[in-house]
C-alpha positions, 0 to 999 in steps of 0.5 A: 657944695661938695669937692672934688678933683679933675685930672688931665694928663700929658707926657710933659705935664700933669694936673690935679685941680680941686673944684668945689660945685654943688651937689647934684654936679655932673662930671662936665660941670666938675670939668667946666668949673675946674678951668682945665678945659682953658688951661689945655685947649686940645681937650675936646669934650666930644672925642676925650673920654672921661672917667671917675677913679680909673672907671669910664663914666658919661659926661652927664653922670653924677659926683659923689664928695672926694671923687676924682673926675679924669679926662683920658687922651686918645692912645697913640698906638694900638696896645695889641698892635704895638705888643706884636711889633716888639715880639716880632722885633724881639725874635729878630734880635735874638735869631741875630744873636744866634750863632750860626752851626 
């Protein structure tokens, strides 16, 4: 058996859960094992991604001892869609501060 660590995030509430499984574990085996997927039924393991240490990985792949199994939520808004927004925003507030000649 080998040990490692499955971790689920939300805004409201963090989780970090130790599970022992056997060797030749997969990362759905780590995350079944773990409970998480009863304690936060909106994980749906066909749309979530997952990764080990930050670093995208399949369901299927296997564990190493001390590895730490994530399960990532889908983002809310497009990070570039989102960064244009704010410098647009930005310019009209500023061009709002500008005095007039």
């Amino acid at each position: 058996m080998i040990t490692v660590e499955v971790a689920y995030a939300r805004p409201d509430k963090q989780v970090i859960l130790k599970v022992s499984v056997p060797e030749n574990a997969t990362l759905e085996v780590a995350m079944r094992a773990s409970g998480i997927l009863e304690q936060f039924p909106e994980i749906d393991l066909d749309q979530n991604k997952v990764g080990i240490f930050g670093k995208l990985a399949k369901r299927d792949g296997p564990l190493r001892p001390g590895d730490r199994v994530e399960i990532y939520r889908p983002l809310v808004a497009d990070p570039k869609q989102a960064r244009r927004e704010r410098a647009i925003q930005a310019r009209q507030t500023r061009s709002a501060d500008t005095p007039s000649p």
